[in-house]
PLY file of the C-alpha trace (Angstrom):
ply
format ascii 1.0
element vertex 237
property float x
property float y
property float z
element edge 236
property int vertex1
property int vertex2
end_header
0.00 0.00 0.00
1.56 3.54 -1.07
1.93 6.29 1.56
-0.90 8.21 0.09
-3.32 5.45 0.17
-2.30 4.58 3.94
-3.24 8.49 4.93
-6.74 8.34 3.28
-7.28 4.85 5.39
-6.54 6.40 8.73
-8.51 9.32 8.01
-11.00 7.66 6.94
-11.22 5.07 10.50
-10.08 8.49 12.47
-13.40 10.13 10.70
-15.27 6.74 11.69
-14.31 6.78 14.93
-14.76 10.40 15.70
-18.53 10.03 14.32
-18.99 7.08 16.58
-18.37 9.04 19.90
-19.54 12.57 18.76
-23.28 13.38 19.48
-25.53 13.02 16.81
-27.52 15.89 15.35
-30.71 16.69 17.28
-34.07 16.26 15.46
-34.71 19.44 14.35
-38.72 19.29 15.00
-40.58 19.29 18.39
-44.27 18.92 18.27
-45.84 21.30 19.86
-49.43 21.93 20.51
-51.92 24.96 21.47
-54.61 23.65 22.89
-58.37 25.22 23.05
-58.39 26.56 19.44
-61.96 26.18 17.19
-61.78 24.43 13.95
-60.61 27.18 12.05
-57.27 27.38 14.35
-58.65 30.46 16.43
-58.06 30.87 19.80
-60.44 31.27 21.92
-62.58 34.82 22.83
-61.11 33.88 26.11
-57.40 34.44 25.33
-57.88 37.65 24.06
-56.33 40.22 25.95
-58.91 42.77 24.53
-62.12 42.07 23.06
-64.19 45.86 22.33
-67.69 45.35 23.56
-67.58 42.26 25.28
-64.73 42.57 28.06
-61.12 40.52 28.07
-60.27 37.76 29.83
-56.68 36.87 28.83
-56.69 33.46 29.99
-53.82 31.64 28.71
-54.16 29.00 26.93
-52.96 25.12 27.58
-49.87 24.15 25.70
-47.81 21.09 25.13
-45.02 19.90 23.27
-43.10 16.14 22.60
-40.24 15.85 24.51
-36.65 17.38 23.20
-33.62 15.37 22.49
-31.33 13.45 24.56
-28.64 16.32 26.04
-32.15 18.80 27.32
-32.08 20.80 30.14
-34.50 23.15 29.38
-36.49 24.54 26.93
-37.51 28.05 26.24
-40.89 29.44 24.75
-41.73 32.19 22.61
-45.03 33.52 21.65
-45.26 35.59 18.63
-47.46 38.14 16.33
-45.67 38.73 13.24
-48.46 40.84 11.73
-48.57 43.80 13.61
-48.60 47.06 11.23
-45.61 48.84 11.07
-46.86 52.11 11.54
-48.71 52.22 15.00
-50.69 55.69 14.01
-53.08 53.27 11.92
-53.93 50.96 14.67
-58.01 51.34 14.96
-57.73 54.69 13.65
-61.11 55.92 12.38
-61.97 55.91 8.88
-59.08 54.08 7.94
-58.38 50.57 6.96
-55.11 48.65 7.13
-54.57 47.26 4.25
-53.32 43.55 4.21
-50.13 44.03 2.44
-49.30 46.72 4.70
-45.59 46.48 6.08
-45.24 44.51 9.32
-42.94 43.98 12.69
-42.94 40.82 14.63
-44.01 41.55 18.64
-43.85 38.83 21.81
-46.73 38.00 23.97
-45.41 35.29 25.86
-41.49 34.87 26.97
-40.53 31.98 29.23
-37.52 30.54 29.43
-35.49 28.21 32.07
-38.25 26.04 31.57
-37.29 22.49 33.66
-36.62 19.91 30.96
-38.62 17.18 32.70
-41.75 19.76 31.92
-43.28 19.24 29.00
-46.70 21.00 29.50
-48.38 24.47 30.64
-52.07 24.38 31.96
-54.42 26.57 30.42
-54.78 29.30 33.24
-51.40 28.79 34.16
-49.41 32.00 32.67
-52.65 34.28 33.25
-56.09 33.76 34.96
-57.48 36.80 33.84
-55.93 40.89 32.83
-53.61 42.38 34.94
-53.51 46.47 34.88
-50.06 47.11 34.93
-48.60 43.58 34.09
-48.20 40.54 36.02
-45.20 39.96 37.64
-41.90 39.14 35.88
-39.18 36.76 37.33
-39.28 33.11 38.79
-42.43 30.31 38.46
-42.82 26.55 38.73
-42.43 26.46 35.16
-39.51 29.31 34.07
-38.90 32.35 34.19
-40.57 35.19 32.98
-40.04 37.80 30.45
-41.31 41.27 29.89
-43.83 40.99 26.86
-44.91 43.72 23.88
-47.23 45.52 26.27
-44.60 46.69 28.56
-43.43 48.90 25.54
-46.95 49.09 23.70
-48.77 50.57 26.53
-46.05 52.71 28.85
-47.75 55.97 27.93
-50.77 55.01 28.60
-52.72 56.32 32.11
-53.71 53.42 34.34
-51.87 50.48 32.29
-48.52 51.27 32.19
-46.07 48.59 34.24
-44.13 45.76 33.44
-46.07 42.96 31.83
-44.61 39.33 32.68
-46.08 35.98 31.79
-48.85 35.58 29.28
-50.93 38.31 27.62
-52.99 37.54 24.73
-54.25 38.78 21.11
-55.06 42.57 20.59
-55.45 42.56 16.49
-56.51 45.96 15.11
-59.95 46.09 14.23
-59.45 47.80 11.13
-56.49 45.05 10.14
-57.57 43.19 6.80
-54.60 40.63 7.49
-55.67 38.28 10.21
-52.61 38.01 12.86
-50.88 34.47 13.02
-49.73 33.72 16.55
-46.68 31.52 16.49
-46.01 29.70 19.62
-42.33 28.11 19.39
-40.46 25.78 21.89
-36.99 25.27 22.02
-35.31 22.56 23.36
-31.99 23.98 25.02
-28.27 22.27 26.30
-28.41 24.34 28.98
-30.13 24.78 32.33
-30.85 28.53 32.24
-29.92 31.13 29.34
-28.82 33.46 32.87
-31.73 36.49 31.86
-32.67 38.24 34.32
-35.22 41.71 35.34
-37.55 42.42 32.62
-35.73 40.77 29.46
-37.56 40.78 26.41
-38.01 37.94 23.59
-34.47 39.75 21.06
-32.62 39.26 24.46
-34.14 35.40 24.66
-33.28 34.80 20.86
-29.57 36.14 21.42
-28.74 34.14 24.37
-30.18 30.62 23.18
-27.81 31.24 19.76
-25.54 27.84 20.09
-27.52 25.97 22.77
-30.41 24.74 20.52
-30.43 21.26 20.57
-34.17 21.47 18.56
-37.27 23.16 18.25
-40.51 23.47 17.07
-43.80 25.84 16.49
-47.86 25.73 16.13
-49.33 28.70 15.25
-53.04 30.03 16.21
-54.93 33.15 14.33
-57.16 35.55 15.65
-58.68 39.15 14.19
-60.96 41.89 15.62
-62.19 42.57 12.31
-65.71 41.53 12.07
-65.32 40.48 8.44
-62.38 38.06 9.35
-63.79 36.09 12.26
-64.80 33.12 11.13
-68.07 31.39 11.99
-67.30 27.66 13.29
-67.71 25.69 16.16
-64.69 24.79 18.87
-63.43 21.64 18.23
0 1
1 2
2 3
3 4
4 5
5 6
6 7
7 8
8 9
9 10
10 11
11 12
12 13
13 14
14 15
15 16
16 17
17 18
18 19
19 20
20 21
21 22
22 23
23 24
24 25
25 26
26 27
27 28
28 29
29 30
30 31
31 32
32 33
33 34
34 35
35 36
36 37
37 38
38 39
39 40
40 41
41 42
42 43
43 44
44 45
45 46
46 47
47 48
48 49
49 50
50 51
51 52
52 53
53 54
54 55
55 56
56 57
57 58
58 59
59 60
60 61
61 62
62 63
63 64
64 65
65 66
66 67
67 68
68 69
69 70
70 71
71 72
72 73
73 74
74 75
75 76
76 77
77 78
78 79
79 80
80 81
81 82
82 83
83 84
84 85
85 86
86 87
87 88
88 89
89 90
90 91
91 92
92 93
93 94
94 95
95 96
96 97
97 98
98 99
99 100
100 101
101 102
102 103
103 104
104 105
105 106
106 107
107 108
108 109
109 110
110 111
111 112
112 113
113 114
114 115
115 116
116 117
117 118
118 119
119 120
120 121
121 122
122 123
123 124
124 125
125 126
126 127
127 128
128 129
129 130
130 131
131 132
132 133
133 134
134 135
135 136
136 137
137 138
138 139
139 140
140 141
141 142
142 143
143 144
144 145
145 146
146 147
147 148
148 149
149 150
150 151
151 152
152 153
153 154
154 155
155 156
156 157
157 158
158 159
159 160
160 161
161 162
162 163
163 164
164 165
165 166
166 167
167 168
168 169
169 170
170 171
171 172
172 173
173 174
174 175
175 176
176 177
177 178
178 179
179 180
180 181
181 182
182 183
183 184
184 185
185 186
186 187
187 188
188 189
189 190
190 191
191 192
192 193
193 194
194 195
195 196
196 197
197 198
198 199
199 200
200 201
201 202
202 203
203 204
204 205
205 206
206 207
207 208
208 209
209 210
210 211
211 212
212 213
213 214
214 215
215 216
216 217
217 218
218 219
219 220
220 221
221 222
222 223
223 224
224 225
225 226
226 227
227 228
228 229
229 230
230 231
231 232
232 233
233 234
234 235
235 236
């Protein structure tokens, strides 16, 4: 056998070896699971933190997800509205209409992380029983640690509701929105025990620190609109 053929052999059984004993890549895919939506995929009237005429509840809702890959030790959670309009002057504004092409930002309304890896489940009620003036309180729970969600900004100048809003807080769609808002609820599966966040953290501060500890991951997504024209008419499942 020549030199060069005797180097490609041991690289080849060092390769072999090294693949043997090095962890294998993580299923990429967690299933996760919102529970309490109608048939359309709508949450529920109940998880709404604002609902004009009737009253809000903000309940949040149950959630589950499969279990992540060998190596967990947490996971973290993100909820998400990717379809809020861009320019906030045009939020229920009268007379005007918000067009459903209309440019759009992404917003949180739920950040947990530190989230025990032998938990794979959040009751509905859980993050929220009901609205909080002024936020509910960031910081430690049974099941992670909360963030500070959108309304913390969103509502800071405004008399009476302005605080720190921690756990779960639920869909506020413009009424005069002709895109109906798609609320993605992602879990990550994480290789370490805690991202170390702490005080009122937000859901870019989440995404930064989990950058080279996700082992996997996964997402279900729930829609809701205030716009009488969008709201579907079916029965819960």
């Amino acid at each position: 056998m020549t030199r060069n053929k005797r180097s490609i052999c041991a690289a080849i059984i060092v390769a072999a070896a090294f693949s043997a004993t090095a962890p294998m890549a993580a299923d990429s895919t967690l299933s996760v699971k919102i529970e309490g939506l109608d048939r359309s995929g709508r949450f529920a009237d109940s998880a709404a933190f604002c609902r004009p005429g009737i009253g809000a509840k903000d309940v949040s809702p149950g959630v589950s997800w499969s279990e992540g890959p060998e190596g967990t030790r947490s996971y973290a959670l993100l909820l998400t509205d990717p379809d809020v309009p861009q320019d906030f002057n045009l939020i229920n504004k009268p007379g005007t209409t918000i067009p459903a092409d209309a440019p759009r930002i992404g917003v949180f309304h739920w950040i947990l992380t530190d989230i025990p890896a032998g938990i794979t489940s959040i009751g509905e009620g859980a993050e929220s029983e009901g609205l909080v003036l002024g936020g509910k309180p960031i910081g430690m729970t049974p099941h992670g640690l909360r963030g500070a969600n959108v309304y913390t900004s969103f509502l800071a100048k405004t008399d009476g509701m302005a605080g720190t809003y921690g756990g779960y807080d639920g869909p506020c769609p413009p009424m005069n929105d002709q895109r109906v808002h798609h609320y993605t609820l992602e879990v990550v599966a994480l290789d370490v025990a805690t991202l170390g966040l702490s005080g009122p953290f937000t859901g870019e501060d989440v995404e930064k620190a989990m950058a080279g500890h996700i082992l996997s991951s996964g997402e279900a997504i729930a829609t809701y609109s205030l716009n009488p024209s969008l709201i579907p008419t079916v029965t819960a499942k």
